[in-house]
BALOVO-292418 format. One record per residue (C-alpha): x, y, z. Coordinates in steps of 0.1 Angstrom, whole numbers, plus 5000, padded with zeros to 4 digits. Layout:
<pts>
XYZ...
</pts>
This chain:
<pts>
500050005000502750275009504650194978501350214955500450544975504350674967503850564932500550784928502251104944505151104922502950984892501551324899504351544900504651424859500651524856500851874865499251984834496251754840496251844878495652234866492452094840491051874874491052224891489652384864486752114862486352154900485852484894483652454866481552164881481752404918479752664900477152444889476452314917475152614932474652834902472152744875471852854839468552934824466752634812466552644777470052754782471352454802469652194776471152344747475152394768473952054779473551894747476552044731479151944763478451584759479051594726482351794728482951544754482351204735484451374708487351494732487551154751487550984712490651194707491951084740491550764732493150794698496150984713496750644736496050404705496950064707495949694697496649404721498549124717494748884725492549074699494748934673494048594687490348704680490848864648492348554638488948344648487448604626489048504597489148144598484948144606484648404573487148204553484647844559487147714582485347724614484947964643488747804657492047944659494247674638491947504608490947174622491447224660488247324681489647524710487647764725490248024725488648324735485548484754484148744734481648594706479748884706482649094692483448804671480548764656480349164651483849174633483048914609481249114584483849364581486549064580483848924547484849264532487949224536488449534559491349594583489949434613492449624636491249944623487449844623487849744665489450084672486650304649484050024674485450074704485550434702481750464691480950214721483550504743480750774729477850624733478950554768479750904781476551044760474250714778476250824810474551194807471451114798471050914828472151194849469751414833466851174837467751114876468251454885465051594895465951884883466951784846466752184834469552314856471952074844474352244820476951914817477451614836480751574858480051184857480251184816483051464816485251204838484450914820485951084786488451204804489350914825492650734816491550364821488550434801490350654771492750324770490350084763488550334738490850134711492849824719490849554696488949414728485349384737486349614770484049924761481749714739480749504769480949824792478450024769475749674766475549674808474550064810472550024781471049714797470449944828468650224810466150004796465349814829464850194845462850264815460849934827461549764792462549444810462949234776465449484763466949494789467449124794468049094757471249384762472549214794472648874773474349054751476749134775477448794789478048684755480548954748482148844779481148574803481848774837479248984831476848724841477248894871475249174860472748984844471848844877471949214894469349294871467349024879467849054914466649424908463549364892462449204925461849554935459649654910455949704909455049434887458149234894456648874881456148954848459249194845461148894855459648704832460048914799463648974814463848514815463048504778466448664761467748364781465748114772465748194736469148354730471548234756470747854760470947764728474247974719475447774753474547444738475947534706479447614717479247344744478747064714481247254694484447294715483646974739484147194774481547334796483747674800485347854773489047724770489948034786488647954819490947644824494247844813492948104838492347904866489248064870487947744897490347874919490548154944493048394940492148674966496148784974496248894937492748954932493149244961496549364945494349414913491649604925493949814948496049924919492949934895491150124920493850374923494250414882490650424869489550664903487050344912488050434948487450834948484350804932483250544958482050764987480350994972478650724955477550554983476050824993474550894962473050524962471350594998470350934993468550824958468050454970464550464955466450484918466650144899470350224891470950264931469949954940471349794908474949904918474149834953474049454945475949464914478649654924480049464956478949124939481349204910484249324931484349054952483948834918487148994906488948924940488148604935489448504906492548674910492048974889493649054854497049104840496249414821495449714848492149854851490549644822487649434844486649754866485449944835482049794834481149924872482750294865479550424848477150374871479150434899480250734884476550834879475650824915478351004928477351274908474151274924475451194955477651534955474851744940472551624963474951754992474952064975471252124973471352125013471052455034473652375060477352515045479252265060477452025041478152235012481752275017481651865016480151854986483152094974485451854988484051524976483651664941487251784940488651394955486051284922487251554898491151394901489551074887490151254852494251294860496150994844498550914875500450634864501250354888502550134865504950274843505550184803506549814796506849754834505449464852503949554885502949314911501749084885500449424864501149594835499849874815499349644781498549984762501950084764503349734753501149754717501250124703499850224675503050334651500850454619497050434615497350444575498750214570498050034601501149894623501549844659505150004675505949644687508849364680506249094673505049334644508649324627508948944637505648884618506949094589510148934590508548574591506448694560509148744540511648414553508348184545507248304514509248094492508747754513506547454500506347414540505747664562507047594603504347524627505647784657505147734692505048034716504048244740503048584726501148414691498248744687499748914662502248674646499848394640497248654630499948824603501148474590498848244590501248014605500147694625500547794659500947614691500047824727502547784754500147954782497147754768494648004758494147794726495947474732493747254758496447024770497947294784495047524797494047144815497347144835497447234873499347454887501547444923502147794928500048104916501748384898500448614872497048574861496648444828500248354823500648064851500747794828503247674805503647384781506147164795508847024773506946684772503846804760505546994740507146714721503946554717502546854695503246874656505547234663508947224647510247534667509547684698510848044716510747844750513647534756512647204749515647034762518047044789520647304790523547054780521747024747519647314743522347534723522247204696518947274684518447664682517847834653517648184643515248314618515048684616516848734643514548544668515748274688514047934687514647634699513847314674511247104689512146794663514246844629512146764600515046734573513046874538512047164564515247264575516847204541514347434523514947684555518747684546518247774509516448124523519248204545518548004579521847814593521447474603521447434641524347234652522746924659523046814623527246874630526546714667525046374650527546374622530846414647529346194673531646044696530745904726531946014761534945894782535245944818532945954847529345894837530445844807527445574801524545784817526046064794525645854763522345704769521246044776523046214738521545904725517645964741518246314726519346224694516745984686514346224703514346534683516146384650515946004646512045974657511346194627513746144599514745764582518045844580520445544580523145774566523645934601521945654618524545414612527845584621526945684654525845324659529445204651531045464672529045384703529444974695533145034697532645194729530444974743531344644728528344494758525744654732526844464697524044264686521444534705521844744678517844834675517544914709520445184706518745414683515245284677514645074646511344934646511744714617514444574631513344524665510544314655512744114632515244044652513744014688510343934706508744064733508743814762507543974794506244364803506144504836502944624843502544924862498544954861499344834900502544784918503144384917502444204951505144214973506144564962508644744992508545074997510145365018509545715025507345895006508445924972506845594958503445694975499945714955501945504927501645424897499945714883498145824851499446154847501946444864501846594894500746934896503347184883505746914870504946934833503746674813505546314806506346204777507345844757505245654787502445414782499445394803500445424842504345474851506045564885506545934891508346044926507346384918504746454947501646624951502346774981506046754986506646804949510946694947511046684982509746354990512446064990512045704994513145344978510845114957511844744953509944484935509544144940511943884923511443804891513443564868515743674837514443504810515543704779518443834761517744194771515544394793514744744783512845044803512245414798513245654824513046004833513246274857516246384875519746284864521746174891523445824895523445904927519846034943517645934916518245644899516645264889518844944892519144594886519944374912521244024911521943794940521644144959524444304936523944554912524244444876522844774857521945114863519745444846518745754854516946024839517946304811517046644834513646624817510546474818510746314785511145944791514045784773514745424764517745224780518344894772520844584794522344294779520744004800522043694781524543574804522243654834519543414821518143184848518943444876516443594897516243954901514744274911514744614910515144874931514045284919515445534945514345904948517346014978517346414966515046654979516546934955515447054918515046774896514946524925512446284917512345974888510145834865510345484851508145314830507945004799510344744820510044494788511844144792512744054754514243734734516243714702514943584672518643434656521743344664523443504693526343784691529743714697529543744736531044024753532044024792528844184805530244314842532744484829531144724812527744754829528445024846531645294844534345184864534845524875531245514892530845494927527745484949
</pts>
């Protein structure tokens, strides 16, 4: 609090010119309190302020101009549902990607023309700014009783001057749009036209779901009206007829009960420590909080008002809504559908106090006006491109460079320029995955994979551990990412040791290469894209000496076959690294399909004898500590990040609760060797140390793996020939509490060769490094 209220003083000190118009307003709005103009006088100044008003706060607005980073993710719906691909995001995928339909559905006749759907949102959302200062006046006028000596309104004035509100007077969302279909709602209730009004406040809900909320205030309202049954009932039928069956239409569309949103948001969970930071700060920018006691007042004083006892439930109903949920990432924007109305009464709230005989009274009205009138200085608590207790000002991420022709002062405009130009040429264009993919996947056209989950439901399906910014607090994990059809991503896919193999640079952007696809990467070379350097890292292969030096190669091996092998038949490169690694492991020759998967091969040369099954632990099962608990399981933990390469149920040490802290041993019962090798995936932590899975024989180790640092399983594979007839068992162990301290193990597969044997090779000694110990 005293660092917001420092922020606010010194945002001030840079306002000065804007605190000398608030005095002037004071003044102005002083006068009128106690001074009236003659009544055909007042209509006509009346009239002509809110005009100048709507057209001073559209000028405002354009001054701020700006386009976020999520309308283009709507934009991009647009065109797909106009172009006869569906009302989805990438052609073929139905992902409820965003939460404005309304706005959708009223872009997509410009989009038909082919108009500049940036431009047509900003020329939208600055008639919905108008018509919501003029709606905001006329409301005054009608509540005053006494209309005639009005000569402007202070609540309309503040609204067009209001920073919060003149920022969302562009920026491509449905932010003033849905503001402007709530007021517009609440005039027509006043008016007693309850089907309008329930038809408008439908509308609303459908432009955004949160306002719900006020659908429900309104209906809540009406039970205080004369003839409240069959208000309530022409205010039911919008609902009945419009809303149900656009609910059961996008329900049997997308497959979820909430918009896709809703999941990435977490919006089941409470999130009041944010949710309070956000109004705070929100408050404090939009002047929610110096309106707030003079509205108050106003909604006792005129109590007998529909719009007072609409904000009167509406109003803390919503805020505590908002607390709930955590709030928003982008300051201000889900307080701008209460300003209006609360604006409104404290108007008449402060010219009620001023209609009173007692001067004290009087010289409170003075005051309260003056605490409202700084609601129109733009103090800014957040300053430009900062991040601020999970807050940012968004406008001043996306300017507006040049409105003819459009372009956005941003560096995801230039990438998507850039990108433009690299792909034009290719017969096959990169599917991308990232984190910002608005106004790059809406300038492309490029197949697009969300890393925070607003249009990619694996992810937005994920739990988190720990809360953080809203709207931001998931990410795909490496091992979901993997099991997505992207080529490149702007996050790491792999652990650091390899990361640096697989980035690429294309336009000067940074990406990482989720899996190589050779004709892509050989058509991105011919337009000037460098190879990354795994294609030089799988050519000059050699494996490692030294410690680890065979949990190092099974781990450049699970890489290798991971992002290059899995999707390219390339014997060629295949081969040669095989050779190198036989000749360092001499134990392997004859396992050659299990070194770098070969399917064909596999099944040619061996069969499957015996699988582990992990749908329960086997009978007999001893465990330790608490790592092995609640095991197996069918998916991750919450905040691990998705597995990859298992099958079915797998062992995972990585806790609910204690997440890598939990430790603990698991070891199975004996079972007998009958095969030439065994082979298992593991993942996790890499450590032969803390987290590890072994082979024991007669109580001595014969084999051990470990994870990769990642939660991509990979597959190992022991020689068992020589050990055939033996009993064994193994033994997992989680002993590290740290980062990376748990394991996962799944597909133990007992397997026989089909053929004559290899040449043998002494198994013990090279099992495990020499240089290894426990």
């Amino acid at each position: 609090m005293a660092d917001l209220t420092s922020r606010y003083f010194l945002g001030l000190k840079d306002q000065l010119g804007w605190v000398a118009g608030a005095l002037v307003l004071l003044l102005v709005g002083a006068i009128t309190l106690f001074r009236a103009l003659p009544p055909g006088f007042a209509r006509r100044a009346y009239l002509a302020i809110t005009v100048a008003l709507a057209l001073g706060g559209c000028a405002w607005a354009l001054h701020l101009g700006w386009v976020g980073d999520d309308a283009y993710i709507s934009f991009r719906y647009v065109r797909n549902l106009v172009q006869g691909q569906g009302l989805v995001y990438n052609p073929g995928e139905r992902v409820e990607g965003y939460t404005n339909f309304l706005w959708v559905m009223l872009l997509a006749p410009f989009a038909a023309l082919g108009l500049d759907l940036a431009l047509v949102s900003i020329v939208l959302t600055l008639l919905c700014m108008s018509a919501t200062v003029g709606l905001t006046a006329l409301l005054v006028r009608r509540f005053w009783p006494a209309p005639e000596r009005l000569s402007f309104s202070i609540a309309s004035a503040l609204l067009a001057l209001n920073y919060v509100v003149a920022s969302y007077g562009t920026s491509g969302l449905e932010t003033m749009f849905g503001a402007l279909l709530v007021l517009w709602a609440v005039e027509r209730a006043d008016r007693g036209d309850a089907l309008s009004a329930g038809v408008l406040s439908i509308f609303a809900t459908m432009a955004h779901p949160d306002h719900s909320i006020f659908y429900a205030a309104l209906g809540a309202t009406l039970l205080f009206s004369a003839d409240r049954w069959r208000q309530l009932l022409r205010f039911g039928v919008p609902f009945v007829a419009l809303y149900l069956p656009y609910f059961a239409w996008r329900w049997s569309y997308y497959g979820d009960f909430f918009p896709n949103t809703y999941y990435a948001k977490s919006g089941s969970l409470w999130y009041f420590s944010q949710g309070g930071r956000y109004l705070l700060i929100s408050g404090f920018s939009s002047g929610l909080w110096v309106a707030l006691p003079a509205a108050i007042y106003g909604a006792i004083r005129f109590r007998h008002l529909f719009i007072a006892r609409f904000a009167a439930i509406a109003t803390p109903l919503y805020l505590v809504y908002v607390a709930k949920i955590g709030g928003d990432f982008m300051l201000g924007r889900l307080l701008l559908p209460i300003l209006p109305p609360v604006f409104i009464l404290a108007e008449l709230g402060i010219r009620a106090l001023a209609q009173t005989q007692r001067r004290w009274v009087n010289v409170l009205a003075v005051g309260a006006l003056g605490l409202f009138c700084t609601a129109a200085v733009p103090v800014r608590t957040i300053r430009d491109g900062e991040k601020y207790r999970y807050l940012a000002d968004e406008r001043t991420f996306y300017p507006v460079a040049t409105y003819r022709p459009f372009a956005l002062n941003v560096p995801y405009w230039n990438w998507a320029e850039a990108f433009n130009k690299v792909f034009a040429k290719l017969t096959r264009k990169p599917n991308l995955a990232m984190g910002s993919l608005g106004i790059i996947g809406y300038e492309t056209g490029l197949r697009m994979i969300d890393n925070y989950g607003l249009v990619h439901r694996g992810v937005a399906h994920t739990r988190i551990r720990t809360r953080g910014r809203p709207g931001h607090e998931k990410l795909i994990g490496p091992g979901m990412l993997v099991q997505t059809d992207a080529d490149l991503s702007d996050i790491g896919v792999y652990p650091p040791e390899y990361e640096h193999y697989g980035t690429v640079v294309i336009a000067g952007v940074g990406f990482s290469a989720v899996r190589y696809d050779a004709p892509l990467f050989s058509e991105l070379q011919t337009v000037g894209v460098r190879q990354p350097a795994l294609v030089r890292f799988i050519k000059d292969y050699r494996p490692p000496r030294g410690k680890d030096a065979l949990s190092r190669l099974e781990c450049d091996l699970w890489y290798m076959e991971q992002v290059y092998f899995q999707h390219n038949h390339d014997d060629d490169r295949r081969k040669p690294v095989v050779k190198r690694v036989l000749d360092r492991r001499p134990e392997w020759k004859g396992y050659d399909a299990f070194i770098l998967d070969e399917p064909a091969a596999r099944s040619a040369e061996w069969v499957e004898l015996q699988r582990m099954s992990f749908d329960t632990l086997p009978p007999g099962t001893e465990l330790t500590g608490g790592a092995f608990a609640n095991n197996p399981v069918a998916t991750e933990s919450a905040g691990q990040g998705s597995p990859a390469n298992n099958r079915g149920l797998f062992i995972n040490t990585f806790q609910e609760v204690d997440a890598d802290a939990a430790t603990g041993t698991l070891l199975t019962p004996e079972f007998a060797i009958e095969g030439d090798a065994i082979t298992l995936r593991v993942g996790g932590g890499r450590s032969l140390e803390t987290v590890y899975v072994e082979l024991l024989v007669d109580g001595e180790r014969r084999f051990v793996a470990t994870g990769c640092g990642s939660e991509m399983l990979g597959r190992r594979v022991w020689p068992t020939t020589e050990l055939q007839g033996k009993r064994a068992r193994l033994r997992m162990v989680d002993s590290s509490p740290a980062g990376w301290g748990h394991l996962l193990v799944d597909e133990v597969v007992q397997w026989k060769r089909q053929g004559p044997p290899p040449e043998p090779a002494p198994v013990e000694a090279h099992a495990i490094d020499p240089t290894f110990t426990r």
